[in-house]
C-alpha positions, 0 to 999 in steps of 0.5 A: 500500500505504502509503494502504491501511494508513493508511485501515485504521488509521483505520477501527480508531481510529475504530471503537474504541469503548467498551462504552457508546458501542455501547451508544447506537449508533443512529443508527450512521453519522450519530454516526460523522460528526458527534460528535469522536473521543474524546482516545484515538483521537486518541491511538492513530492518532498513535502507530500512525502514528508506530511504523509510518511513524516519523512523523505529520503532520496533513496526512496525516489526514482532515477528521474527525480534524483537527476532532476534535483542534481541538475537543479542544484548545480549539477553536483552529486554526493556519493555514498559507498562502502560494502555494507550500509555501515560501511561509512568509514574509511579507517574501518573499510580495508576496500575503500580506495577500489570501490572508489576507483570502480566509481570513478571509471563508471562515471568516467564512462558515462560522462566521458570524462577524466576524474580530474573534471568531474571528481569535487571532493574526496573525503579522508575519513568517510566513504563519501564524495561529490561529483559533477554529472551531465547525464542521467545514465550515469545516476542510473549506473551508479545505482545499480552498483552493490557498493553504492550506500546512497547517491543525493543532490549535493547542492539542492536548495529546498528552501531557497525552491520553497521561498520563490514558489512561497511568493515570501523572501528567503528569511522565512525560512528561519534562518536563526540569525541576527545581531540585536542586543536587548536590556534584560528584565529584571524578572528574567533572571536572578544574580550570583557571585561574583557578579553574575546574570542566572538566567531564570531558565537555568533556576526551573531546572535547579542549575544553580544548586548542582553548581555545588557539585559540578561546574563543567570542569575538565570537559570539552564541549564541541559547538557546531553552528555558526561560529563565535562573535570575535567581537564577544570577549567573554567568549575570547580573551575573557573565557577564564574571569572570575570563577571561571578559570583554566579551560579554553576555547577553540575555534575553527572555520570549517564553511568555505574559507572564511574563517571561525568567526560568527557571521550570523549571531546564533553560534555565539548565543549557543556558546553563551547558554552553554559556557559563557564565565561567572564572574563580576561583569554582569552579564549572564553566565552558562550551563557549564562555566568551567567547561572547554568550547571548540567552536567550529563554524560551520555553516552560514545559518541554521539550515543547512541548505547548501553544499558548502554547509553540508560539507562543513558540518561533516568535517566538524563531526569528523574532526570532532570525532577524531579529538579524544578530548572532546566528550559532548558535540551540540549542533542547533542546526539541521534540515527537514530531511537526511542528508547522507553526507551529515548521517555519515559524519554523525555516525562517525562520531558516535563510533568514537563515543561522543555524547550528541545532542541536536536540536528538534527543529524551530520554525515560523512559516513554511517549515511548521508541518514538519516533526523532528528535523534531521540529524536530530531524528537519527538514533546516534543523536539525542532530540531536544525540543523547547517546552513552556515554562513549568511545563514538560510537555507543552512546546514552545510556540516555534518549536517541533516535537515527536516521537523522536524527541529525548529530552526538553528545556523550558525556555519561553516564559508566559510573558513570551521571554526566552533564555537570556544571553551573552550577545554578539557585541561586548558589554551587551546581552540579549534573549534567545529562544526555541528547540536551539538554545533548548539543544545547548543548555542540555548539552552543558548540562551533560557536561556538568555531569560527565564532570562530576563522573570523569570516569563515566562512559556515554551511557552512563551519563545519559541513563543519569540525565534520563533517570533525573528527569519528568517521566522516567522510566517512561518515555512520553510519546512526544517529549522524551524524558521531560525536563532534567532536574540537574541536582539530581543529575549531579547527586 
């Protein structure tokens, strides 16, 4: 029944057609078969699929469609290969660099060209590349090979389709960013030693008291988003003030080529909530004051959209994969469905014991049919959702949830304030809300109890933060374990 309906919703995308494309019908089937589907056909079997299934995946569609989204996107094809569908990395794939070589000379085949002219990236650490390709034969060809895990569109902009088609400007996509700074109501947070903002946030999920116990020490945390503000001393010179003391912070470019800092705003709100210092300026302080940051800038915004972010965001799992220091990775960032590429590189870290959070999904506008966003739907992730104030199972008014979800924050207030935060600009502070700075907040809390229990494994922890929060041992179907009570995470 499921195929049925499938193949029904793909016959109607692909005989959507406009007033002026029947009017040049003839030959009929022969421009069915050889012409693109337009970006709006594209579109609509992407979202048809996701409203009736709750889920795309490019696997699922036929060579036409998959070809018509490459040829849409610039012609660039992501290849996953490997002798096994867990066969994603390389250091544990002794076959590797021959099943590359016989996917080179396939496309060479049916392109007819040299790898030089086609072959984009090859990555070092994953079985996974990009290419260009011209024809839909060589799609074809390479699908039918057995080591082939999965061939996608590289650079296929949904949203960007989604906006034009929406008659609205690309920022309803929810891109996550700005740069505003706000005075902070007096309501919204409470004052500690030396000097220091608790957001009122932080005091629903006794945050403050399991400082007694735990404050991040000796934990590195890796960030993946946008990058940190250079302009933010309490996130550069001034990480180690006041109580904070004897930790780092790490930054990396990992998009284009750029550089690490923030350009967009969310990144450095998600490393405030998480470890911004407690000392005497002021401002508010994070989840984890004592904790390390490696901050990798790795996409322009929160939708990873592009070729360049989705690269970007594989290369900071891998390479936080890769760093034995690190124990916690938070990446606020996703995309309404699978990118292999990204599923690679979480899978990748999580081999290496990495403790992964991903935030469940924010949106405003077209976005708000879809349930947990990817990667945070995956199994190697934990999916955290923003719920309302004293509550554990009502989302906040932007955010996603499901059944995917593992754990919430309570991050928006009945007066409608969110979480308050270090802001881009230095001396300034500001207010940050949805499933975004739920993902980061949690994330510091594992770290508070990961230090508490340095010799504690992956599990281990996460079994602590589940048995401390509302619902367990249940699960509730939409909302995980709830809120953590951190005070008793940390006892």
């Amino acid at each position: 029944m499921k195929k049925s309906v499938l193949f029904l919703a793909l016959f109607l995308a692909l005989n959507s057609c406009t007033t002026e494309e029947l009017q040049n019908e003839n030959p009929k089937l022969e421009m069915a078969q050889t012409d693109p589907l337009t970006g709006k056909q594209i579109n609509e079997r992407i979202n048809q699929s996701i409203k009736t299934n709750g889920t795309f995946n490019w696997k699922n569609e036929s060579d036409h469609f998959i070809w018509s989204a490459v040829f849409r996107g610039n012609k660039m094809l992501s290849i996953g290969f490997g002798s096994s569908k867990d066969d994603f990395d390389r250091s544990k794939s002794p076959d590797n660099k021959e099943m590359e070589n016989e996917i080179l000379s396939v496309i060479k085949k049916h392109e007819g060209l040299e790898p030089a002219r086609f072959l984009l990236t090859s990555d070092k650490y994953l079985n996974q590349m990009d290419v260009i390709i011209n024809n839909e034969e060589t799609l074809t060809a390479l699908r039918q090979m057995k080591t082939i895990r999965y061939v996608e569109p590289a650079d296929y902009h949904y949203f960007e389709n989604e906006s034009q088609l929406s008659s609205r400007s690309s920022s309803s996509g929810s891109s996550g960013c700005g740069f505003s700074s706000a005075t902070l109501s007096a309501v919204d947070y409470t004052s500690t030693t030396p000097s220091a903002k608790i957001p009122w946030a932080f005091t629903k999920h006794n945050i403050p008291d399991a400082w007694s116990y735990s404050t991040g020490a000796g934990v590195t945390i890796g960030l993946i988003d946008t990058g940190v503000s250079s302009e933010q001393t309490l996130l550069g010179n001034n990480f180690n003030n006041g109580a904070s003391s004897g930790r780092t912070i790490t930054k990396v470019g990992a998009y284009n080529s750029d550089g690490a800092a923030d350009q967009c705003g969310h990144g450095t709100k998600m490393a405030s909530v998480m470890a911004a210092p407690r000392n005497n300026s002021g401002f508010p302080v994070g989840v984890a004051y004592n904790a390390n940051l490696i901050a990798y800038r790795a996409a322009t915004n929160v939708v990873l959209e592009t070729s360049s972010e989705q690269n970007g965001v594989k290369t900071a799992f891998t390479e936080l994969g890769n760093n034995a220091n690190v124990k916690i990775i938070s990446m606020s960032m996703g995309h309404i469905f699978s990118v292999g590429k990204i599923e690679d590189g979480v899978k990748y870290a999580y081999t290496r014991g990495k403790l992964i959070f991903c935030a469940g999904g924010t949106s405003t506008s077209f976005t708000n049919f879809v349930g947990v966003i990817f990667p945070a739907s995956m199994s190697e992730t934990q999916a955290i959702t923003g719920v309302k104030e004293n509550t554990s199972n009502q989302k906040c008014d932007v955010c996603h949830s499901g059944s995917q979800i593992d754990f919430t924050f309570q991050m928006e207030r009945a007066s409608g304030s969110t979480v308050p935060v270090l802001s881009y600009y230095n001396n300034q502070s500001d207010y940050v809300g949805g499933s975004s700075v739920a993902t980061a907040a949690t994330a510091g809390i594992a770290a508070l109890v990961w230090a508490k229990n340095p010799s504690w494994t992956r599990e281990q922890v996460l079994n602590k933060m589940r048995q401390s929060a509302t619902y367990y041992p249940n699960v509730n179907s939409n909302y995980g374990y709830g809120n953590i009570n951190v005070l008793k995470a940390v006892q």
